[in-house]
N, C-alpha and C positions, 0 to 999 in steps of 0.2 A: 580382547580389545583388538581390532584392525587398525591398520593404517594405510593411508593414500599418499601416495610421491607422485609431486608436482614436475613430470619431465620438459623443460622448457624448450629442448633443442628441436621438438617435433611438434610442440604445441598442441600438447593433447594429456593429459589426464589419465594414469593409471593406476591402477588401485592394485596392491600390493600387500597378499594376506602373510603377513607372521604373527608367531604364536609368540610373543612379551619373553625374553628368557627372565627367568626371574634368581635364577642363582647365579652367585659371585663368579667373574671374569676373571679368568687367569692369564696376567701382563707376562709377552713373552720377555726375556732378557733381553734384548736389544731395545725395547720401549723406554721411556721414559714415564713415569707417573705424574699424575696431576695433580697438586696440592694446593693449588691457588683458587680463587672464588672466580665464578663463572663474570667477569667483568669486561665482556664483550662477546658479547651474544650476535650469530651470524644466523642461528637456524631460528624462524619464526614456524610456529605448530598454529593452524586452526581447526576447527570444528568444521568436516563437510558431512552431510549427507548424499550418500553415495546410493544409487538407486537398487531396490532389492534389495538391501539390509536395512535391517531393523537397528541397527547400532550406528550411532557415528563414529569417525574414522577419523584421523589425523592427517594433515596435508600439510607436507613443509617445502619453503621454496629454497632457490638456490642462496647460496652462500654468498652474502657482499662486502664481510671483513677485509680491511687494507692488506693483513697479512697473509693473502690466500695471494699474493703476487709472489709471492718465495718458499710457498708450499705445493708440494702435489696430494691430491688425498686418493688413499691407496683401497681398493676394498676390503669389506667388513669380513675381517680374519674368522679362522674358527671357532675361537671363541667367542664371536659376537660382537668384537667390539669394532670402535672405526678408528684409525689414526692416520694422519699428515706426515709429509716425507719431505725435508729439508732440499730444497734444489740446487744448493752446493755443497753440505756435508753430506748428507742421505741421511741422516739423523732422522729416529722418528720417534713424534708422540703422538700419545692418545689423543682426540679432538671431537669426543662427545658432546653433544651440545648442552648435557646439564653441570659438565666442567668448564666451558669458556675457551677464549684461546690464548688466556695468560702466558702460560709457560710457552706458545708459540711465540707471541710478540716478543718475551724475555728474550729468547734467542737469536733474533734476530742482528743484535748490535753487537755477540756476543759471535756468533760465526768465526770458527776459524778461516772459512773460505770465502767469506763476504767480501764483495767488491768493497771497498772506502767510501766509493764515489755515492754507493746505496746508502751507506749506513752513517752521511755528514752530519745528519743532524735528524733528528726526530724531533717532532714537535704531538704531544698528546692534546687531547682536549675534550672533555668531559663534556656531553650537552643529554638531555634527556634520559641518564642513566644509564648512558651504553659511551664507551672511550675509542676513540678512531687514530688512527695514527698513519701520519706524513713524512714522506721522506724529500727534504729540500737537499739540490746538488749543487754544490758551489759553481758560479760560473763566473770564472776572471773578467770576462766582457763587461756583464752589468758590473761586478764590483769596480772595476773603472771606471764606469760611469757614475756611478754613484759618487765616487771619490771627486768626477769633473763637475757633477750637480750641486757639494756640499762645496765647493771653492767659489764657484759664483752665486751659491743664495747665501751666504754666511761672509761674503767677500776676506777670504783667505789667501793669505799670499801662496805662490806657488809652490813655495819651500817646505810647505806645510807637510807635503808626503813623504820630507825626509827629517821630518822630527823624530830622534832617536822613541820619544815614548808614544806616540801615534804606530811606529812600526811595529813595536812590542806588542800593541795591542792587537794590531793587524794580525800577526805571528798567534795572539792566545785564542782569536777565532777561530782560524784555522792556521794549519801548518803549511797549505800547498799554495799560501798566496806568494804572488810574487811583488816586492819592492820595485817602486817604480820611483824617477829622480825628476826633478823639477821641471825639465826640459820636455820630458816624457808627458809630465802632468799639464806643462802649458798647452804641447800639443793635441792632446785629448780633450781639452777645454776649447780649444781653436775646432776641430770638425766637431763639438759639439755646437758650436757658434754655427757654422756654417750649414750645418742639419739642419736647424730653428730657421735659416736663411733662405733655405733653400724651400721649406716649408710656405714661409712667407712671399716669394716669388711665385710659387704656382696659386696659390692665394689670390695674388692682384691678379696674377693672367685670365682671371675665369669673373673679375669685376666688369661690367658692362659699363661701368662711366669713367668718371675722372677720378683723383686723390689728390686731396691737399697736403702737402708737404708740412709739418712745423719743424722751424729749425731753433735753437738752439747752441749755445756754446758752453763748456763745463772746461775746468781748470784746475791746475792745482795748487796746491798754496804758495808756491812760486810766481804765478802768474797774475794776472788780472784779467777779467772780463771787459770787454772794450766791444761796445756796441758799433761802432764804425768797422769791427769788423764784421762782423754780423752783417751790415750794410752789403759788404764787399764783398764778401758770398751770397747773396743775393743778386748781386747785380750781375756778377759774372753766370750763376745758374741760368738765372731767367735769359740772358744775352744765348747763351746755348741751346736751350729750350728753344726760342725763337728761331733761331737758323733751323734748325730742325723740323719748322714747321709743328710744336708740340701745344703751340698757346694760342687762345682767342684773343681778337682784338690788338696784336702784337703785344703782347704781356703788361696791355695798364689795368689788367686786376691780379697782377701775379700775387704779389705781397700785399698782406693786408698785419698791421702790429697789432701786438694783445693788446685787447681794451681791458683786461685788469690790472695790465704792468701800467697805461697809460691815467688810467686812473688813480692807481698809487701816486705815479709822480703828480698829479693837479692834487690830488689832499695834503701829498707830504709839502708842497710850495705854501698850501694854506697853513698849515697844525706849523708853520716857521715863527708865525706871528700869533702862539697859543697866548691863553689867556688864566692870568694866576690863579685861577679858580681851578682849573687843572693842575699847575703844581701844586696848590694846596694840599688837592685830592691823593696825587703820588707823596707827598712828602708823609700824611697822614695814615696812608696804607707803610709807609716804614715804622711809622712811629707803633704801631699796633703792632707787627709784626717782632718786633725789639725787643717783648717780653711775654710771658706768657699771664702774667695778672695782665696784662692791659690787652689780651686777647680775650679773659673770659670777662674783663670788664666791658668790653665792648658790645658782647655774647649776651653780655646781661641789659646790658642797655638796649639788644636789640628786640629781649624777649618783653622789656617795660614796654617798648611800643607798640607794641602786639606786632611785631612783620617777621616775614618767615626767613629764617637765617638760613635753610637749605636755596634762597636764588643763588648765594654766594655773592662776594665784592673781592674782582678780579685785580690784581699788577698790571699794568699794561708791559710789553716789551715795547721797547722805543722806536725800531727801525718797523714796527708794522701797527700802520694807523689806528687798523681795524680793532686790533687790540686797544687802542686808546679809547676808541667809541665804546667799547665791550667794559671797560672800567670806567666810564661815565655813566652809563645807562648804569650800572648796579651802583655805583655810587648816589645816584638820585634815588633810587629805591630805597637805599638805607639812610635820607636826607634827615627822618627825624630824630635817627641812631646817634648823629654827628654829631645834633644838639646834644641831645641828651647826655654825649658821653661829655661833651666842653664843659657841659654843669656840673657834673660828677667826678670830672680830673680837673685837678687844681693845674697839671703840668700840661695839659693840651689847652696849647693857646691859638693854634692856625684855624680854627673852622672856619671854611667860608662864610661868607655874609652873606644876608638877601638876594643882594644885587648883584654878590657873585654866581650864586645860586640859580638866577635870570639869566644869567648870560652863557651857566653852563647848559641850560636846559633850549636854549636858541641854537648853539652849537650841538649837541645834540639831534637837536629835529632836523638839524642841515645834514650836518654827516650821515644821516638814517638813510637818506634818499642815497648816495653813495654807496653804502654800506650791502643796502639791498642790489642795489644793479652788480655789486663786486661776488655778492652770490648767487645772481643769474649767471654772469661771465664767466665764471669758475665749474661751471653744473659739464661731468662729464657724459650722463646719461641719458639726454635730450639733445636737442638740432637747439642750436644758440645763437646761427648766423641770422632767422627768422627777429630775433629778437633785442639785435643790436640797435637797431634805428628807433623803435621808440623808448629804449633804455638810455642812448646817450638824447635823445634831443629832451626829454627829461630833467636830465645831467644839466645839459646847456640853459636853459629853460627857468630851473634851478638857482643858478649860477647868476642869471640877468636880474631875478626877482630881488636876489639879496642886494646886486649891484644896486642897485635901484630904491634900497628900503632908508632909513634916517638911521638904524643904528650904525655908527661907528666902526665899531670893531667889526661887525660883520661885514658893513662894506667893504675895510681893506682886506682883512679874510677872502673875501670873493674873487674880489679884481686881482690878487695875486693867483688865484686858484684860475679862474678866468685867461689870462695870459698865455699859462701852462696848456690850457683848456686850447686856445685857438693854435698854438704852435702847433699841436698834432691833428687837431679836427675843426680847422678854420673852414675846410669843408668834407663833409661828408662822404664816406666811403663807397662809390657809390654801385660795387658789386653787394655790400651787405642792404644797400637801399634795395635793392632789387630781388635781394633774399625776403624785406616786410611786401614787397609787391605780391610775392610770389607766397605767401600766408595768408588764407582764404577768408582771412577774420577781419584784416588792412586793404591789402591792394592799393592802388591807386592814388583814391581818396584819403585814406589815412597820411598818405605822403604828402598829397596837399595840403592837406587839413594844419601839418605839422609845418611846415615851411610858412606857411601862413600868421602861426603864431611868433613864429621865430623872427622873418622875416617883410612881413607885416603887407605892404603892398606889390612887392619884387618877390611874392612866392612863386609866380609863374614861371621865372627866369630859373630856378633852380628843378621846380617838379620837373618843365620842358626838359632839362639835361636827361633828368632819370629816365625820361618814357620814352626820349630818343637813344638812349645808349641800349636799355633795353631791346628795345625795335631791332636796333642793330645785330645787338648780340644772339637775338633770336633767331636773324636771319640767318647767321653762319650757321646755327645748329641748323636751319633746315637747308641749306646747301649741301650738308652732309650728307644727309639722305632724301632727295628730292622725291623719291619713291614713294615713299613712306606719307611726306604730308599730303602729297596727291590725292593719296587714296583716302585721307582721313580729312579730308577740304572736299571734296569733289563726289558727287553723290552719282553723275553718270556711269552706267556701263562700258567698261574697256571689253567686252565680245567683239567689239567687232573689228577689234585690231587684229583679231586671229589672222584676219585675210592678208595680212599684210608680212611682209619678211623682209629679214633684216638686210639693209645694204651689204655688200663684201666690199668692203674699207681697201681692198686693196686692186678695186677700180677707181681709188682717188690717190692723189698726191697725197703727200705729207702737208703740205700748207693748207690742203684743202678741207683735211679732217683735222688739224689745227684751228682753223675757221670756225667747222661744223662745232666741236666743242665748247667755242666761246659762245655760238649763237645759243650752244642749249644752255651754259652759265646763265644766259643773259635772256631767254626764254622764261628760264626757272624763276629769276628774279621778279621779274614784270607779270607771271602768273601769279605769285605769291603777293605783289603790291595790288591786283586787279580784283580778288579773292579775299575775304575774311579768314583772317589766320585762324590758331590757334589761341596766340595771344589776345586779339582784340574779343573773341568770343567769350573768356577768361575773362577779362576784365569787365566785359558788359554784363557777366552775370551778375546776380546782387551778392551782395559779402554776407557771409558766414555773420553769427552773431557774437558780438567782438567778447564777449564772455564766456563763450564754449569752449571747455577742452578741445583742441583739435591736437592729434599729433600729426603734423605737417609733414613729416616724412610720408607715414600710410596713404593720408589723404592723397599725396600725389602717386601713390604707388595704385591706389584705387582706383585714378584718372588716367592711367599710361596707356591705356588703351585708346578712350577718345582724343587724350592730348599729347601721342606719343612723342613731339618732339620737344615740345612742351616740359612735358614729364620729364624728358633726357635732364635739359638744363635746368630744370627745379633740383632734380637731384645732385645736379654736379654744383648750385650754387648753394644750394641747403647744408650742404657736407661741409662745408668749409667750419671748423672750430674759429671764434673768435676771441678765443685765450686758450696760453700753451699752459695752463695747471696741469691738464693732463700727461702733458709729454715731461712738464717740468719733476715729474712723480720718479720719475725713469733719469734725469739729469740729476737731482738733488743727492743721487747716491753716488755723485762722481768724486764728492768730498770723502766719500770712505773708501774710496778705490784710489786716490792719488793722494794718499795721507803722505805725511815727511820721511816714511821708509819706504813711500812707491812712485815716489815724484817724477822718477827715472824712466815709468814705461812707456814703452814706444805705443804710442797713438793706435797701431791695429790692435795690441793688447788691451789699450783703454776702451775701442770698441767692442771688442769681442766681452768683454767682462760684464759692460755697461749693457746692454742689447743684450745679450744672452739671459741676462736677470732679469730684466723685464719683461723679455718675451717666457720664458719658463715662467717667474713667480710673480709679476707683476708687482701688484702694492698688496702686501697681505700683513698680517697681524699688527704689531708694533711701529710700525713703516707708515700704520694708517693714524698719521697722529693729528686732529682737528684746531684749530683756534685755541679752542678752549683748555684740551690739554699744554697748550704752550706759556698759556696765561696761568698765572699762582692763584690761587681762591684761600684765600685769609679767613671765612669763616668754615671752609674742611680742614685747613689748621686747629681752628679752635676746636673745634670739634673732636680732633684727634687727641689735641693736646687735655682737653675735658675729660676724655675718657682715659686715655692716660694715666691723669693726677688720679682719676677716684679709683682706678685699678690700685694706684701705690696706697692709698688712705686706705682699701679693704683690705689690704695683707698685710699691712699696719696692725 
C-alpha cells in the first residue's frame, strides 16, 4: 500500500513511498501510551490516484485540532511511530491518528507548567462526532461591565456588588476577580451612560434634517407630576432655541401636546357622567369572579348559547378608559350569557335591561371612533404626524353629531367631552395640518374639504391660514439654500456665467456689501414669488388615491431629488411623533428606579440609569406588557379554574 502527504507549505503534492510496518512498536520510556478512544480525530485520509501507479494511495491533510496550540509534533522515531511534545513540560505522547488526541487534551488542564490564564476554563462541544475544545481568559474589563449592564437592565441598586453572597459567587467563578464597592460600580455605570451618549451624539451629527424633542417628567413617590412644569421647561427651551437662531417661524410650531394624553382627558371628562349599565356590567364581573361554581356556571351558560368563551369578558381598570371600552365590547358579545345566567341563578339580580343594553351599545359605537384614533396615535412604527388632521377632525366631527342627536345621555356625554375637546384644540395645530398637506393622498383639498364640514361656510378663513403659513414656512426652507431651488425651478443654462468672476469684496466698504447682501435676500425672495415653486407644483399635481398604502416618509424620499427643498421640510415636519407612548416606554421605568429605597438619587444618577436602559435594552420581554395583559379575562379564569377542578376529580 502507498501513500501520499498532502505538503501545504509549497502547495504542491508529494507522494511518499513506505513500506506499512506491520509489527508491534516498541514505546520508548519517556512516552506516554494511549488508552483512550480516538474522540478527536485531526488527520483526514482520502483515496487519490496518483499517476503511474496502478494502486491508490492515501493523502492526509494538515492537522486542525485546538490542542495542536500546546503541542509541537516531533518526527516519526525509529520505531515508526509519531508523538507530540508538551510546549511547557516537554512531556511526550504518542499522537497516531487511529489513537485520537484524548490523552493530549487530558493534559492540558493538568500541566504542571501551564499558564492559569490558558487553562480558565474549557468549554467541550460535541457537534458531528468529533469534540473541539476552547479556551475562554477571564478578562476583569468585560466582567465589569457586564456587572454595569446587569445593574441597569434588572434596575439594581448600586450596593448590589457588595452583597456578601453575590461576592462569594464571584469568588466560586473564578479566584482572580476582584471586588469592587458601590461607588466603583456607580462610576462604571456613569462611563457606561456616557459611551451610549457619546454613540448617540455622532448619530445625530451625520442626520441631514431636524429632530423632534419629546419631553417628559418622571418622579418619584415623594413627588408629583405637575404639568405647569413641563409648561416651564418648555418655554424656557424654546426662548433659547430662538436666540440662537435654531427655530422656524420664531418657535410657533415648537410644541406640539400628545394627542393620546389629550384624548384620554376628553373621554375621562365624558365616562364622569357613565351610565348604570356600566356599573351593572363591573358589579356583575365581581360577582362571577367571587366563586368558582358561578364561574363555571357562567362557562356553561355561555356554551347553552352556542358563543365562543375563548373572546374573553375583560375587568376594566378604572383610571384607563380604553380598558373600559375593551369590557363593554366583550360584555355585549356575551349579552345572551347575562340572560341566560339571570334565569339560571336565583342570586344574580343586576342584569341590565334592554334599554340599558341600548344605551350601552350607543356608548360603545361612540367610544369606538376614539378608541381607534388612540391606536393610530400610539403606533411607534409609522410617521403619525401625516395622520393627526383627519383623525382629530373626525374626533371633533364626532363629538357635534352626538351634540346634536335627541338622546339624553349622549348629549350631556358629548358636551362635557366637547368642552375638554375645544380647551386644547379649539384650533388646530397647524404644523400637523401641514404634515396631512404634505401626504400625497390629502394635500390641500382634503383640508378644505374638512374645514368645510366642520366649519360650514367660514372654511376659507381657516384652509387660508394653512396655505399661508405653509407658503411661509417654505420660503425660509428655501432661503436656506437659494442654490439649490434655482437649479431645481430654472431650466436655463448657467455656462455662460463662466465668463464672469467674482467681485473682490474688499474693493467695497462694509456697508456696501452689507447692502449687496440684502439685495440678494430680497432678489431670492422676488425670484422665488415670480417662478412656480416647488410647492405650488406639488399641489397642482393630482392626489394619490386616498386608499393606497403610501408610506409618506419613502414617497418623499423618492421625490428629494425633484423637490429637494420641498423634500427637506416634508422630512422635518413628517418626523414629528404626535404622542410620547414611545418615549413614555423609557419614562414608566422611572417608578422602579426611584422606589422608597432610592428616592434619594441625585438626578444625574436618575439619568444615567433611566437612558442607559433604554438606549442598551429598550422595551424587551416582560416590559412589553399590552392593554389586554392589564385587563383580568374572567373566562381564562374559568377555564383554568375548569381544568383545575377536573385535574382534582381524576386523581380522586
Amino acid at each position: 500500500m502507498k501513500r501520499a502527504k498532502l505538503d501545504k507549505t509549497h502547495n504542491k503534492t508529494k507522494a511518499k513511498l513506505d513500506k506499512t510496518d506491520t509489527h508491534s512498536a516498541v514505546v520508548a520510556p519517556q512516552d506516554v501510551e494511549l488508552e483512550e478512544e480516538a474522540d478527536d480525530i485531526d488527520v483526514v485520509e482520502v483515496d487519490v490516484k496518483v499517476e503511474g501507479e496502478e494502486d491508490h494511495v492515501k493523502m492526509e491533510r494538515e492537522r486542525w485540532s485546538e490542542v495542536w496550540k500546546y503541542y509541537t509534533r516531533l518526527p516519526i522515531g525509529t520505531d515508526g511511530r509519531e508523538r507530540a511534545e508538551c510546549d511547557r513540560c516537554k512531556k511526550r505522547y504518542i499522537c497516531e491518528t487511529i489513537n485520537g488526541t484524548g490523552s493530549l487534551r487530558n493534559h492540558i488542564p493538568k500541566c504542571p507548567r501551564m499558564d492559569n490564564s490558558d487553562i480558565t476554563q474549557f468549554i467541550f462541544a460535541k457537534s458531528g462526532g468529533s469534540i473541539s475544545i476552547n479556551s475562554t481568559v477571564f478578562k476583569p474589563e468585560r466582567f465589569r461591565e457586564l456587572i454595569s449592564e446587569a445593574i441597569v437592565k434588572h434596575d439594581l441598586p448600586f450596593k448590589f456588588v457588595e452583597y456578601e453572597g453575590i461576592r462569594e459567587i464571584f469568588s466560586y467563578l473564578n479566584e482572580k476577580v476582584t471586588t469592587i464597592t458601590r461607588n466603583t460600580a456607580k462610576e462604571d455605570v456613569l462611563n457606561l451612560f456616557k459611551r451610549e451618549k457619546g454613540k448617540l451624539k455622532k448619530l445625530f451629527e451625520l442626520l441631514p434634517g431636524r429632530i423632534s424633542l419629546t419631553a417628559d417628567l418622571w418622579s418619584s413617590i415623594n413627588t408629583y407630576d405637575n404639568a405647569a412644569s413641563n409648561d416651564t421647561f418648555v418655554n424656557l427651551l424654546k426662548g433659547q432655541l430662538c436666540n440662537e437662531g435654531a427655530l422656524h417661524s420664531n418657535g410657533d410650531y415648537f410644541h406640539v401636546r400628545c394627542c393620546a394624553h389629550v384624548l384620554n382627558l376628553v373621554v375621562q371628562d365624558g365616562l364622569k357622567a357613565i351610565d348604570e349599565g356600566i356599573v351593572k356590567i363591573r358589579e356583575f364581573i365581581k360577582y362571577v369572579k367571587g366563586s368558582s361554581i358561578r364561574k363555571r356556571n357562567f362557562l356553561n351558560c355561555v356554551k347553552q348559547v352556542n358563543l365562543n368563551p375563548k373572546k374573553g369578558l375583560r375587568q376594566d381598570v378604572p383610571t384607563r378608559w380604553n380598558a373600559t371600552f375593551l369590557m363593554i365590547e366583550s360584555a355585549l358579545f356575551y349579552r345572551r350569557a347575562f340572560f341566560r345566567l339571570a334565569l339560571s341563578d336565583s342570586n344574580y339580580l343586576d342584569c341590565p335591561s334592554n334599554e340599558e343594553w341600548g344605551k350601552l351599545e350607543k356608548i360603545f359605537k361612540f367610544l369606538e371612533v376614539f378608541y381607534e384614533v388612540t391606536c393610530i396615535f400610539s403606533g411607534n412604527k409609522y410617521c403619525t404626524a401625516n395622520l393627526y388632521f383627519p383623525s382629530v377632525s373626525t374626533v371633533e366631527r364626532t363629538l357635534k353629531e352626538e351634540i346634536e342627536s335627541s338622546d339624553t345621555f349622549m348629549k350631556i356625554m358629548a358636551c362635557k367631552m366637547y368642552e375638554k375637546f375645544s380647551k386644547y384644540w379649539s384650533e388646530y395645530s397647524p404644523i400637523l395640518a401641514m404634515a396631512a398637506v404634505l401626504d400625497p393622498r390629502y394635500k390641500m383639498q382634503y383640508v378644505e374639504f374638512t374645514y368645510k364640514k366642520l366649519y360650514g361656510s367660514s372654511f376659507r378663513e381657516h384652509s387660508d391660514c394653512i396655505r399661508e403659513k405653509l407658503h411661509y414656512l417654505f420660503g425660509e426652507y428655501v432661503i436656506e439654500s437659494p442654490m439649490s431651488y434655482r437649479a431645481s425651478t430654472v431650466s436655463t443654462s448657467d455656462s455662460s456665467n463662466s465668463v464672469y468672476k467674482k467681485k473682490d469684496d474688499t474693493t467695497l466698504s462694509k456697508s456696501t456689501r452689507e447692502m449687496l447682501q440684502e439685495f440678494t435676500v430680497y432678489e431670492t425672495k422676488e425670484f422665488a414669488l415670480s417662478q412656480k415653486s416647488q410647492l405650488e407644483m406639488y399641489l397642482d399635481e393630482p392626489r394619490s388615491d386616498i386608499t393606497e398604502d403610501i408610506n409618506v416618509l419613502s414617497f418623499w424620499k423618492a421625490h428629494q431629488y425633484r423637490y429637494p427643498e420641498l423634500a427637506s421640510m416634508a422630512r422635518d415636519i413628517l418626523s414629528i411623533p404626535v404622542s410620547t407612548v414611545a418615549s413614555e416606554s423609557a419614562f414608566s421605568n422611572g417608578g422602579c428606579v426611584l422606589d422608597q429605597y432610592r428616592s434619594s438619587l441625585k438626578h444625574e444618577n436618575v439619568e444615567t440609569l433611566i437612558c442607559a436602559k433604554d438606549w442598551l435594552f429598550g422595551i424587551k420581554g416582560d416590559e412589553e406588557l399590552c392593554l389586554q395583559d392589564l385587563t383580568e379575562d374572567v373566562m381564562k379564569l374559568d377555564s383554568n379554574a375548569n381544568d383545575t377542578h377536573e385535574e382534582m376529580e381524576s386523581q380522586a
